[in-house]
N, C-alpha and C positions, 0 to 999 in steps of 0.2 A: 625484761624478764617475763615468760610467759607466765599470767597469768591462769589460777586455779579456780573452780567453785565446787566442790564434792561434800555431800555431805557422806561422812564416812560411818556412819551407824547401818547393820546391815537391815533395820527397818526401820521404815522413819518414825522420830518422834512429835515431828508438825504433822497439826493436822493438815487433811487435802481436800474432802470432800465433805464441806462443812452444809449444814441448811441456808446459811444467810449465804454461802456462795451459790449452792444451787438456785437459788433465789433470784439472787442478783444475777445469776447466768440467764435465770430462768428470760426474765423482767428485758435483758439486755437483747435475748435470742429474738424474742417476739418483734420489738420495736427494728430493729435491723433485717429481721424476716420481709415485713412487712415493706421498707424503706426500700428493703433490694428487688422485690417483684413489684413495688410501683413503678421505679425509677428505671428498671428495666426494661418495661412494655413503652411507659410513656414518656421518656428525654431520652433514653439511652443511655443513661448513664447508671452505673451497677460500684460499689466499694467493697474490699474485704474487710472481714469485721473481725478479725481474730488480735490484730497490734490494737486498732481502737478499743477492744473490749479487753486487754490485760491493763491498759492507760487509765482507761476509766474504772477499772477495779480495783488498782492501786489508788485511786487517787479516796473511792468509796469506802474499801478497807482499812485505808490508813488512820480513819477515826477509829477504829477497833485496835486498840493494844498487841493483841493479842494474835493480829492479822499477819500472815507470811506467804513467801516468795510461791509455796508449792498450792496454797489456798486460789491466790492470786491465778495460777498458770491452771486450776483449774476450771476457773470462772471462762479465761477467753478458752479454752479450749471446749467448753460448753458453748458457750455462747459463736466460735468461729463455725457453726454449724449454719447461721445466718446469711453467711455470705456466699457459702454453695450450696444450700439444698433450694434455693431462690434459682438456680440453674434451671430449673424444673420451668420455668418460662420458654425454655429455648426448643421443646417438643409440645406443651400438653394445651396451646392453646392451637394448635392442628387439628383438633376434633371438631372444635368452633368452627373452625375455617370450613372443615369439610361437610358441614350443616348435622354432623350426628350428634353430637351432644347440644343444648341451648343454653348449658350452663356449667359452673361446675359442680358437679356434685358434691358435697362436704365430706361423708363417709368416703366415699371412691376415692376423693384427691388427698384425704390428710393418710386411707391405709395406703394408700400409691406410694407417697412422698415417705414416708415415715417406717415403711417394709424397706425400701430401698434404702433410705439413708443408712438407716439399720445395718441392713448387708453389705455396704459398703465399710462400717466399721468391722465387722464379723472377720469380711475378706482380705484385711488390711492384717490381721491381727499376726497370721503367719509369715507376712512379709516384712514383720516389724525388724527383726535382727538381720536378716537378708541386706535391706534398704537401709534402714536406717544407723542399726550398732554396726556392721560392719562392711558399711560403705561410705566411698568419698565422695557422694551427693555432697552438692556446695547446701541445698534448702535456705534459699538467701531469706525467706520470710521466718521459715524456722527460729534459724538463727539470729535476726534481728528481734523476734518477740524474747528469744532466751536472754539476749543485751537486755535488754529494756527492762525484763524483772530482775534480773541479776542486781544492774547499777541500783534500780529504786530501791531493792532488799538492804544492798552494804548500807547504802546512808541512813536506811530505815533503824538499822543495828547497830549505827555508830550512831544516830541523836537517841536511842534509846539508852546510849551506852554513857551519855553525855557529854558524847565527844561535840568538838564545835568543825562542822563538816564544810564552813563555808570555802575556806582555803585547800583542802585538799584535795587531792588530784583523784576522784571517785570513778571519773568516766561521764557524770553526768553533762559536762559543760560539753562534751562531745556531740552527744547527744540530741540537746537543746539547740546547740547550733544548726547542727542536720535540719532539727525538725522545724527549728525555724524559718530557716534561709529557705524549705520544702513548700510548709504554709505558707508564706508571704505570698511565693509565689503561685501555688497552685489558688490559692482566692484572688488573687490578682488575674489568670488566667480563667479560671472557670467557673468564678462569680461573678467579678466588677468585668470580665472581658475586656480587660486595656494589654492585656500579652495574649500573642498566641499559645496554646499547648502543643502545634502542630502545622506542617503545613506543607507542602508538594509543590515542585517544578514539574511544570508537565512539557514533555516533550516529543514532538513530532518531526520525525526523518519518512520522507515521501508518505505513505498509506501506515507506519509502523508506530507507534504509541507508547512512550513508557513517562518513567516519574523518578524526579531528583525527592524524595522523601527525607524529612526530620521531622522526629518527635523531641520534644523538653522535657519530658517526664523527669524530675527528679528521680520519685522512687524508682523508676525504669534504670536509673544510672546506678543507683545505689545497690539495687540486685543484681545487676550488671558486674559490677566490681566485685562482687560477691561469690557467683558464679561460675569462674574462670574463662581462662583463655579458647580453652575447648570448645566448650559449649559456645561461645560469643561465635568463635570464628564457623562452625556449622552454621547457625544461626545465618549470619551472614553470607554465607553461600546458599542457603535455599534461598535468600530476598534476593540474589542475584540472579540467580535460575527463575525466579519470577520474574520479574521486572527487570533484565537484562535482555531472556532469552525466550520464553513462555510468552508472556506477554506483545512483546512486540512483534513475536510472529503470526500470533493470530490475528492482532489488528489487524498484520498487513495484508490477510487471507482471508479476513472474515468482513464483507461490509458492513458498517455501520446504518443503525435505523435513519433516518430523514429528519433531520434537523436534528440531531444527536451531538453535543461536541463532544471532544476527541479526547477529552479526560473523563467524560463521562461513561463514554465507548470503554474506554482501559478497563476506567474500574468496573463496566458489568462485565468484562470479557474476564476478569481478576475473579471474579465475587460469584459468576457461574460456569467458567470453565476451568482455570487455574487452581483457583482452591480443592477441586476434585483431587488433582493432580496431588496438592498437598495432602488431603484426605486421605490415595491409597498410598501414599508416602507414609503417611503417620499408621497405617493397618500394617503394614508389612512390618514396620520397624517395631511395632508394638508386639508382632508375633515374635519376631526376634528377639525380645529384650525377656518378652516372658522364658522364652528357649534356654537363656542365657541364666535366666534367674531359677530355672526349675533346681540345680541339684542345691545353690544355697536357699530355696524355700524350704526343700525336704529335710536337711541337714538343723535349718531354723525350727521345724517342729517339730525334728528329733529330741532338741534341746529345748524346748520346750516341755515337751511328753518328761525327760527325764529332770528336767525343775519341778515339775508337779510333783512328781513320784516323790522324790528326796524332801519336796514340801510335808507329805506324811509321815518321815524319818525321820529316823537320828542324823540324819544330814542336815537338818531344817537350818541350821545356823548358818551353813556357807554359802544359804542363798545371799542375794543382794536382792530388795526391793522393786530397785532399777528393773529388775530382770524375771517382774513377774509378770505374764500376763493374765488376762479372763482365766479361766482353766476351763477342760475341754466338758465338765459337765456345767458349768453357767452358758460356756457357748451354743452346746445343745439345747438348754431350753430357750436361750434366745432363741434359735434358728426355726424350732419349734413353731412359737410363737409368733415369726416371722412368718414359716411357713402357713400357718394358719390365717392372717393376715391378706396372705396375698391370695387365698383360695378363695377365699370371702369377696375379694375387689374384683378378681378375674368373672369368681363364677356370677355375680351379679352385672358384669359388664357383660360377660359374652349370653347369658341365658337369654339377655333381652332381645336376643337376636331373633329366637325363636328355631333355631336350628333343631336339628333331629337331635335324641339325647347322646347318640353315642359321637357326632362330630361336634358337640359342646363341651362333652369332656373331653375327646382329643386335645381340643382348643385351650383349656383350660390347663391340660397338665404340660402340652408341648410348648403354650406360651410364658410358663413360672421358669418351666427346666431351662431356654434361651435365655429369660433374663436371670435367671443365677448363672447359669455356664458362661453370657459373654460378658457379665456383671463381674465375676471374677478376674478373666481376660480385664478391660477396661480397668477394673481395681489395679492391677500390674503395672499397666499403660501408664494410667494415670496418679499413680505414685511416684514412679520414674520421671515421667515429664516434672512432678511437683517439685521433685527433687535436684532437677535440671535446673529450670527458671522462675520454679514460684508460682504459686496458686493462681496467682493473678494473671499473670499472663498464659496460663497452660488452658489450651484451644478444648476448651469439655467439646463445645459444636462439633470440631471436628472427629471425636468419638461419637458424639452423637448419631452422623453421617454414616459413620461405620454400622453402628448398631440400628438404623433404621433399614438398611439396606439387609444386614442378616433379616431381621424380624420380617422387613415382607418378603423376602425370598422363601423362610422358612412358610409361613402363611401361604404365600403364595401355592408353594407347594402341596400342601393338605389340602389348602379348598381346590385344585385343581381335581383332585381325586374325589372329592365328596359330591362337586359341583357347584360349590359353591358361587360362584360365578355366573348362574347362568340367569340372574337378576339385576338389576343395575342396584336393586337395595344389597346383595351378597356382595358385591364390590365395594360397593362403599363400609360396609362391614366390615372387610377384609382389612380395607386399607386402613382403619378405625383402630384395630387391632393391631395392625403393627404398631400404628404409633403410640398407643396403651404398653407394650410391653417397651417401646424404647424408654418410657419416661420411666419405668425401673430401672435400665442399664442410668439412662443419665442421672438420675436419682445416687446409683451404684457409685459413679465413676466422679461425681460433684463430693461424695460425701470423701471418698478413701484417697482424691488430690488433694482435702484439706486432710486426712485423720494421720498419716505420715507425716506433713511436715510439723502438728500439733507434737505428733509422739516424738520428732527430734529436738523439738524445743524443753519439752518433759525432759528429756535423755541430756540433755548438757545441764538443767540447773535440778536433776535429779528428783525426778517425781517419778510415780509410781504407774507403770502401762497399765493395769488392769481399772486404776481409779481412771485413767484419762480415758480409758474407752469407755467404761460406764457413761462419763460424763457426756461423752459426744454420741451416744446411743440418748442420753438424756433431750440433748441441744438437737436431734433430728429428728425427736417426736412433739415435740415441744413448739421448734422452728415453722412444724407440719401441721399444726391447727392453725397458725396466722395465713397460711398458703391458701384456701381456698377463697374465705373470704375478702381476700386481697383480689385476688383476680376477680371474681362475680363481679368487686365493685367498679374496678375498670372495664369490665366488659360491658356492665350496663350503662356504665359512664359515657365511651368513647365508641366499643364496639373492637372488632380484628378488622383484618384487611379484610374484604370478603364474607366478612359477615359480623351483620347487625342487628341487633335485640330489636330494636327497632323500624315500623317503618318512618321515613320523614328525617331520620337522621343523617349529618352531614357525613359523607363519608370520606371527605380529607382532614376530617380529625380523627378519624379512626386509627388503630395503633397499628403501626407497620409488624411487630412482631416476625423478624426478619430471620430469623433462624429456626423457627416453628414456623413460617410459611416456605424456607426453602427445601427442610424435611418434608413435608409436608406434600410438594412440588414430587420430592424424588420418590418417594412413596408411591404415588400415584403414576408417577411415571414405572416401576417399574411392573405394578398392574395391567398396566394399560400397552406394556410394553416398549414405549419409548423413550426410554432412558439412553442418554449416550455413553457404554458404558470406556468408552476410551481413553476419557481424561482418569477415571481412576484405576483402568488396568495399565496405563503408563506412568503413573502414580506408583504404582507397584514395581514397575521396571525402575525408575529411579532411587527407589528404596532399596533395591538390590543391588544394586549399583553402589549406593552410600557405606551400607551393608560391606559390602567387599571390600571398598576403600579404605572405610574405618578399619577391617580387620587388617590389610597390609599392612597397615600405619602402624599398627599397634607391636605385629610380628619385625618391624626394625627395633625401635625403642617405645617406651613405656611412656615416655612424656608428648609423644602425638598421637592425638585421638581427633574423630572427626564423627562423633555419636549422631548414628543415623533421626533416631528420633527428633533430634535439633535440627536437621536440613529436614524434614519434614513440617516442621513447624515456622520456619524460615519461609518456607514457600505458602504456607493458609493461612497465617498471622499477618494482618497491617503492617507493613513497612514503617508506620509510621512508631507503630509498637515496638519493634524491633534491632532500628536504630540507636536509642540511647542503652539499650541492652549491651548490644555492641561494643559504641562508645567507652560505657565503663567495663567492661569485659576487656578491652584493648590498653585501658587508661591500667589496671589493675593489673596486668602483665607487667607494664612499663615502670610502674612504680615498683612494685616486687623485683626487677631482677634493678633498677636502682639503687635499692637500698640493699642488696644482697653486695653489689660492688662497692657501695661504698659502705659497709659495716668491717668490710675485710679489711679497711685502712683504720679507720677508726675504734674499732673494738675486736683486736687480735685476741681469739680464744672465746670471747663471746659472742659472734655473728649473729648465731641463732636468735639469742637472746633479744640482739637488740632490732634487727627486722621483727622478730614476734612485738617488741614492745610499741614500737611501730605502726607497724600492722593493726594491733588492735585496735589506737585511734582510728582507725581508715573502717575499721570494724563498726564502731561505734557512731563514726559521719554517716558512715551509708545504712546504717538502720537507724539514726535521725531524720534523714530522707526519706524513708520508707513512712516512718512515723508523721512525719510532716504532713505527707501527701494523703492519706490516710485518713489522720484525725478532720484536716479541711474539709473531706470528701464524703466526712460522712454530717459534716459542719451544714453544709453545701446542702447535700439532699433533703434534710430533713426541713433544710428552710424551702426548697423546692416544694417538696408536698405538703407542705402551708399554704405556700402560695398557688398552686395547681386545685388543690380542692377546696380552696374558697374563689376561686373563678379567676385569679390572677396571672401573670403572667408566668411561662417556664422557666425564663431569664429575671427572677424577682430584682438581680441587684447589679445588671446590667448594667455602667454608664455610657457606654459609647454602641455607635450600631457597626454593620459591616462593613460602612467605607470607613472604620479604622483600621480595616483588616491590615493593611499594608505597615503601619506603624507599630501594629502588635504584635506580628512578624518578626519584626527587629527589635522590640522591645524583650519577645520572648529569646531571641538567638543569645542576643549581648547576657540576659541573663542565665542561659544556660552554659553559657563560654566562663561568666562570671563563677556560677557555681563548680564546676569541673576545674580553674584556678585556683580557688580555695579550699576544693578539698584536698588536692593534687599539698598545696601550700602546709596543709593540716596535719598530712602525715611525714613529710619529708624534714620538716624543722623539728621534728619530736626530739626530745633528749634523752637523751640512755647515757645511766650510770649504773655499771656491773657492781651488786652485791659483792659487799667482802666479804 
């Protein structure tokens, strides 16, 4: 029987946005802030923080009597501001690189971080019913954080109730297993290193180069199964069109540097020519997807516009709660506020340049209008993708790309006119400045791929849009004071590639910062003019291509889709990311029309009911996997930046070194064959007995 959770009062009577939750959001934001822009400059390794911070909410609040499900979904939706406004690494340490900033500045980077974040909730707001109430987005995170307060509420209200919960069937032992069977594993992989998390066949046919790839991700499987068949099999076709077809042709055209191997060849031929190609794949489709969504955004603020109105009426009572959001005069002085924000960060960034006054304020007002106009754009983009595959795996980089390449073009353009250029210090200005106005769009597009999938977790256990966007305007000013002094202190720590605080310092522990040096790269190349711009205007031709495909598909029958956005991110995304996505995307087909055949012999008249009852376990495994892998990883890092800044090692809990590479290999396979059995096992044995 399909299960219910409504609260049916048309306002709510739990509280939501309490002090000790803002608190505890607050306390949670900062330390996660902090954990994701260490851990991202310096191991590489980054977690989302939104299932870890409703876990550890529930488990803080549950000493408070008086503590519930909607308080709870307020704290991680505050707090899930930590794990993408820490994005802000993947552009803003390019100014370092290019010797104009020596540091960051504290004012500059927390109004940068905290204006954007900001308009990223702003921009999300009108897209809330569009995307999220009435669309068939899977939002596999969404919905595994709405699981996971749901189950911990009932049991919370049955031993309050003094019921004895240990025998009944709650959902939670579903759960625990997921996140068990996730953790074991993911600290066995990427603590103790005795499993792999990943690993590649690399193959060579005469001069042509490609890779047999698998990743273990649990949670990668468990969003996967989540996601559908859809989304899985595009996905799957763009890592094909990579590394089937992309790939191995350039090898075989392109020489390799001198003493280079041939896996190393692939993946820089992957990492700077392919991913382009992915890059104007995900532009085109992104244009697309907003195209598509223009009349139900308008139609969403229509209804909008007339919820407020009827909020001042005698209609008041036939609102729903659900169904309010910010209203358009708190928006406005947000945006205000915002806009005043970023005049301050702009006009203090560009004035130092010393320009004439009237191309300071050009600069200053043409650089705010780009990052809201493509800030918006990106918002679209990257809600969509959220709602495709999950925050986690949705390529922010590759908006990034897009939004550097507008910002110096647009740049580019002015200072050609003013003359900006005819200095080597105007270039390097120029190019300074696009990448200042990119880290607003990424700022924009990190905050509104978490603020969607937060508002569909709200929207299934019935919390309130206006409190949850408070809250994540809360979680992205808040997130934006730990941002600067988290980078100064790795920058004076270790340095960027390219550049070093100091002289005498080693420069191979400098921080590779790999996505802020390849921006960084293309920026400068398109100043300097030599940019190749080929891989991302046939980037563009394949996106139309997908584009058209997807729409034939759709004009036979309704259940083939082949959503361009997904083959765009199939081809920029790690293969090795992308596989177990696949995997349970394919696994989760198989099992759904399984249990559709056999409910038909078994439960004549209740089919529905008993696939739904089903389902849900499968529901519940695969957001215990998410939660698994999750809670280790943020287990993980925090024991990493103990051990890194007291002089220790990156690997603190290592036992074995790389020649066990080959046994962890196999240790990792058997157990990810193992887990895909048992969950596969989990939902097919469920028992269904139809209510009389």
């Amino acid at each position: 029987m399909k299960r219910q959770f409504n609260l049916t009062a048309t306002y709510p009577t739990l509280p939501e946005l309490t002090f000790r939750g803002m608190f505890l959001g607050m306390l949670i934001t900062v330390i996660f802030t902090a954990s994701n822009v260490y851990l991202g400059l310096k191991v590489g390794l980054t977690f989302s923080s939104s299932i870890p911070a409703a876990v550890i909410s529930m488990a803080i609040l549950r000493m408070f009597k008086n503590s519930n499900i909607l308080e709870n979904n307020m704290v991680q939706t505050q707090a899930s501001a930590a794990g993408t406004l820490s994005a802000i690494i993947f552009i803003l340490p390019g100014l370092l690189m290019l010797g104009y900033w020596q540091g960051f500045p504290f004012w500059q980077t927390l109004l940068l971080c905290a204006c954007g974040g900001s308009l990223g909730v702003l921009f999300t707001i009108p897209l809330r019913r569009a995307m999220v109430v009435n669309s068939d987005l899977p939002y596999p995170e969404g919905r595994a954080a709405a699981e996971i307060l749901k189950v911990g509420s009932e049991i919370r209200r049955e031993e309050a109730a003094g019921e004895d919960t240990s025998k009944k069937e709650t959902g939670m032992k579903d759960i625990v297993l997921g996140t068990g069977m996730a953790g074991i594993f993911s600290f066995c992989a990427n603590g103790l290193h005795i499993a792999s998390s990943e690993f590649s066949h690399w193959i060579q046919i005469g001069k042509a180069v490609t890779q047999l790839p698998m990743g273990f991700s649990m949670a990668l499987l468990g969003a996967g199964y989540l996601i559908g068949i859809a989304s899985g099999i595009a996905i799957l076709t763009g890592t094909l069109l990579a590394w089937v077809i992309f790939v191995p042709y350039l090898t075989s055209v392109i020489s390799p540097a001198e003493g280079q191997s041939a896996a190393a060849f692939a993946q820089a031929i992957w990492a700077q020519k392919v991913r382009f190609i992915g890059a104007g794949c995900i532009g085109i489709a992104a244009i697309w997807t907003l195209i598509r969504l223009a009349k139900p955004v308008v139609d969403g603020i229509k209804m909008s516009i007339n919820a407020i109105r009827a909020n001042d009426t005698e209609e008041k009572q036939i609102l729903h709660h659900t169904d309010i959001d910010m209203s358009p005069k708190s928006v406005g002085i947000v945006f205000l506020v915002i806009l005043a924000g970023l005049f301050v960060t702009f006009y203090s960034f560009v004035s130092a340049a010393g320009l004439p006054t009237t191309v300071t304020i050009i600069y200053i007002v043409v650089g705010i209008l780009v990052a809201m106009l493509m800030g918006f754009f990106v918002a679209a983009a990257c809600g969509y993708m959220a709602g495709l595959i999950g925050t986690s795996a949705s390529p922010i980089s590759g908006i990034g790309i897009l939004g550097i390449i507008v910002s110096s073009l647009v740049v580019l353009g002015i200072g050609s006119s003013f003359g900006v250029f005819a200095t080597p210090e105007g270039t390097q200005f120029a190019t300074a400045l696009a990448i200042f106005i990119t880290a607003v769009i990424v700022s924009i597009a990190a905050i509104s791929n978490d603020n969607l999938q937060d508002l569909k977790t709200g929207y299934i256990v019935g919390a309130t849009p206006w409190k949850q966007q408070v809250a994540l305007i809360l979680g992205s000013v808040i997130g934006a004071f730990a941002i600067a002094p988290v980078l100064n202190l790795l920058y004076q720590a270790y340095g960027f590639t390219g550049a070093l605080p100091r002289a005498g310092m080693d420069p191979s522990q400098a921080l590779a910062a790999p996505q802020a040096t390849l921006m960084t790269t293309i920026a400068q190349g398109i100043f300097s003019a030599s940019l190749d711009w080929n891989y991302i205007l046939f980037g563009i031709v394949v996106g139309i291509a997908a584009i058209i495909v997807d729409m034939l598909l759709k004009s036979h029958t309704k259940s083939l889709a082949l959503p361009p956005l997904a083959i765009g991110m199939g081809i920029y995304l790690p293969p090795t990311l992308e596989i177990p996505l696949v995997i349970g995307s394919v696994m989760g087909w198989f099992i759904h029309r399984y249990l559709h055949q056999r409910a038909a012999l078994r439960s004549p008249g209740h089919e529905e009911e008993d696939v739904e009852a089903c389902n849900h376990r499968g529901v519940l495994f695969a957001s215990g996997l998410i939660v698994g892998e999750s809670l280790v990883g943020v287990i993980i890092a925090l024991i990493i930046v103990v051990s890194v800044t007291s002089g220790g090692s990156e690997n603190p809990l290592a036992l074995v070194g790389k020649d066990f590479e080959t046994i962890a290999n196999g240790i990792g396979f058997a157990a990810f064959i193992a887990t895909i059995t048992i969950f596969v096992r989990h939902i097919v044995t469920t028992k269904f007995t139809p209510e009389k």
